[in-house]
Backbone bond lengths (Angstrom), bond angles and torsions (degrees), N, CA, C in turn:
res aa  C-N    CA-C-N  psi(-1)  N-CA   C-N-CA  omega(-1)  CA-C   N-CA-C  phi
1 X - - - 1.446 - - 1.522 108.71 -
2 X 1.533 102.46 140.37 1.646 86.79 -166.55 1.964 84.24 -120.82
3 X 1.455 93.37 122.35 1.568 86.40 166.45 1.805 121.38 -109.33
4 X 1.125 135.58 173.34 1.097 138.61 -141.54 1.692 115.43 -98.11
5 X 1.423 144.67 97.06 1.684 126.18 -171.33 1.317 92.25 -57.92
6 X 1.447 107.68 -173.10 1.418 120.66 174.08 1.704 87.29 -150.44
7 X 1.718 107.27 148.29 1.610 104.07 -172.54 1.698 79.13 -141.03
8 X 1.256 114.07 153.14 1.093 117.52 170.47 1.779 109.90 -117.73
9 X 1.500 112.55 139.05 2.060 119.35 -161.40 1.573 84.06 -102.73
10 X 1.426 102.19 139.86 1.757 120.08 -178.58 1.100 81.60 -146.78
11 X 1.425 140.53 132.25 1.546 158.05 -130.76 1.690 91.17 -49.82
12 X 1.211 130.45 -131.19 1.756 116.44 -145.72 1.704 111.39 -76.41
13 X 1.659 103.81 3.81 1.433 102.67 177.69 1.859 108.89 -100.07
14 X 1.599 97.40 165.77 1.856 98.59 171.72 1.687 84.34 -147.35
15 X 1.642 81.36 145.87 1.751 87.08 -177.56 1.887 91.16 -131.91
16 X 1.406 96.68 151.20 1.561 98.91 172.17 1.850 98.82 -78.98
17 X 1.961 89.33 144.61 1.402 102.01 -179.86 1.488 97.39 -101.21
18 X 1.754 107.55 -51.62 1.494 119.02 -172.02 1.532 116.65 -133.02
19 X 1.133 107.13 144.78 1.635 117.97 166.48 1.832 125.83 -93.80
20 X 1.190 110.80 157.53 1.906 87.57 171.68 1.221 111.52 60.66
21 X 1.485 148.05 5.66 1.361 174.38 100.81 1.857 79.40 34.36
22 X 1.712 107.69 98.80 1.591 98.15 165.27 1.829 111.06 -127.38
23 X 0.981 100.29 3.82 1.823 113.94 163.47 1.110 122.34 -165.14
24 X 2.185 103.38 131.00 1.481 89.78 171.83 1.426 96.17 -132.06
25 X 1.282 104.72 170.33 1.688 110.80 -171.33 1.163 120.33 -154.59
26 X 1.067 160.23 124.44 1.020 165.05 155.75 1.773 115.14 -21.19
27 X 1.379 97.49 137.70 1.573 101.66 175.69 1.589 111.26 -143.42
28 X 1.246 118.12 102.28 2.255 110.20 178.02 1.488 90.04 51.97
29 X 1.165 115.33 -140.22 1.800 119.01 -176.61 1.214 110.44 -119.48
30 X 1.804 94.93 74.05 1.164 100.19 172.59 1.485 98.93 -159.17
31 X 1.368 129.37 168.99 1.799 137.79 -153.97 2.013 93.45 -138.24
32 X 1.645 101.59 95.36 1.466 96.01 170.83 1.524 94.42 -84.77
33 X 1.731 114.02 163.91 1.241 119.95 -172.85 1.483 79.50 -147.21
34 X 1.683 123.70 147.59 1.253 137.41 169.87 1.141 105.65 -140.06
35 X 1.502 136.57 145.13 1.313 157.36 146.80 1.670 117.24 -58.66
36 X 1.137 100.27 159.56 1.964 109.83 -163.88 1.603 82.89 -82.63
37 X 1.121 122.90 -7.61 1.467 105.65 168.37 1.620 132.10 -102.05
38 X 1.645 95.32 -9.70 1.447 118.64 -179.99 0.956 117.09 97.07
39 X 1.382 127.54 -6.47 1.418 114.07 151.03 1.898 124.69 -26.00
40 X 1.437 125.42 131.71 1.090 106.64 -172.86 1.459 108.64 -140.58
41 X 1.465 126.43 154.69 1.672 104.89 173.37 1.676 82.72 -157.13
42 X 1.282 91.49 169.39 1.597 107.15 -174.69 1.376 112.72 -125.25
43 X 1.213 126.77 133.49 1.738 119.13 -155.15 1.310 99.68 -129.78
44 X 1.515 136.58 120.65 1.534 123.71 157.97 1.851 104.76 -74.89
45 X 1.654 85.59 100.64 1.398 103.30 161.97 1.163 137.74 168.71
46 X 1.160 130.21 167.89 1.847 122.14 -148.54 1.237 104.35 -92.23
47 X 1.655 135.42 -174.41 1.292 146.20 162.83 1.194 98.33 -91.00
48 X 1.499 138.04 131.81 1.183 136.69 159.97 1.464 95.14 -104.89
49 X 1.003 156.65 -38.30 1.720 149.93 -179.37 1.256 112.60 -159.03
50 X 1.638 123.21 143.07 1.521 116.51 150.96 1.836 94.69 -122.50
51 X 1.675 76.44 147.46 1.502 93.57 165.10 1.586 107.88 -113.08
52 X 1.144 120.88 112.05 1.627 136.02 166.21 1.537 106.17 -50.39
53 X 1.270 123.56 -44.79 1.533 128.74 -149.96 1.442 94.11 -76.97
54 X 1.371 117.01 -50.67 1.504 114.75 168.96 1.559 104.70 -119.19
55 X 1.292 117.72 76.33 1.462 134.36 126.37 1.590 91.00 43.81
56 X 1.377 145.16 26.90 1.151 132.48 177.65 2.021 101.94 -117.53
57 X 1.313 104.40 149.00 1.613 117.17 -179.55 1.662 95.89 -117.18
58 X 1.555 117.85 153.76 1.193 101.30 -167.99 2.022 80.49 -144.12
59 X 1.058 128.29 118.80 1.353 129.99 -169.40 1.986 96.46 -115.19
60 X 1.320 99.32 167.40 1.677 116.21 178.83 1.403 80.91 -136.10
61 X 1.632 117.34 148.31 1.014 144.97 169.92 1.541 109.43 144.89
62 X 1.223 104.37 179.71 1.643 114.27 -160.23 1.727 110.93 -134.36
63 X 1.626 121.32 -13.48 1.137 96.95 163.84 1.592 112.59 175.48
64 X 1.291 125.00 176.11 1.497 106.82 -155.90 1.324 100.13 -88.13
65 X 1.696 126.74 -160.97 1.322 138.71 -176.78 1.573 105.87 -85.87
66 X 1.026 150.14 21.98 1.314 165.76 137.61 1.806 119.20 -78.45
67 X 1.353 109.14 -17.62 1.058 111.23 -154.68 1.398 133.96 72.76
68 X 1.344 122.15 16.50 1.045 125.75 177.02 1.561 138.28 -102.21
69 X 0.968 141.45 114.66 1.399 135.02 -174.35 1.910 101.37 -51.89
70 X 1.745 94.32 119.87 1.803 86.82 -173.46 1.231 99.37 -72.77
71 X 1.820 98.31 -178.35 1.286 120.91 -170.42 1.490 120.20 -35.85
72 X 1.044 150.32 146.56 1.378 118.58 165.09 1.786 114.57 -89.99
73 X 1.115 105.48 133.92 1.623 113.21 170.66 1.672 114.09 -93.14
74 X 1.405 106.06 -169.70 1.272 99.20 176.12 1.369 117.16 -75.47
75 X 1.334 99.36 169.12 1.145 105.97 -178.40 1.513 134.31 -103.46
């Protein structure tokens, strides 16, 4: 089963937010993303592309529903 990362683009960089990425959905103006394990976070920010072929989501925005810039992942 191939599930989907999610990386979030901050001007010429993208950093991974999530791995195992198995639902995302829309919330007000904002993009929740959850893990096949339930991990969950809520991001103010748009879809800028998915690629299906490699299971990757690629979002623009700047930070979660806390106001916080999430964790940083790799890069």
């Amino acid at each position: 089963m191939c599930l989907a990362s999610v990386y979030l683009k901050g001007g010429d960089r993208q950093r991974a937010v999530m791995q195992d990425v198995a639902w995302i959905t829309v919330e007000g103006d904002g993009i929740r993303i959850t893990s096949l394990f339930g991990e969950s976070i809520l991001l103010q920010a748009q879809i800028q592309s998915i690629d299906l072929m490699k299971s990757r989501v690629v979002l623009t925005g700047t930070v979660d529903s806390t106001g916080k810039v999430p964790a940083e992942g790799k890069d």
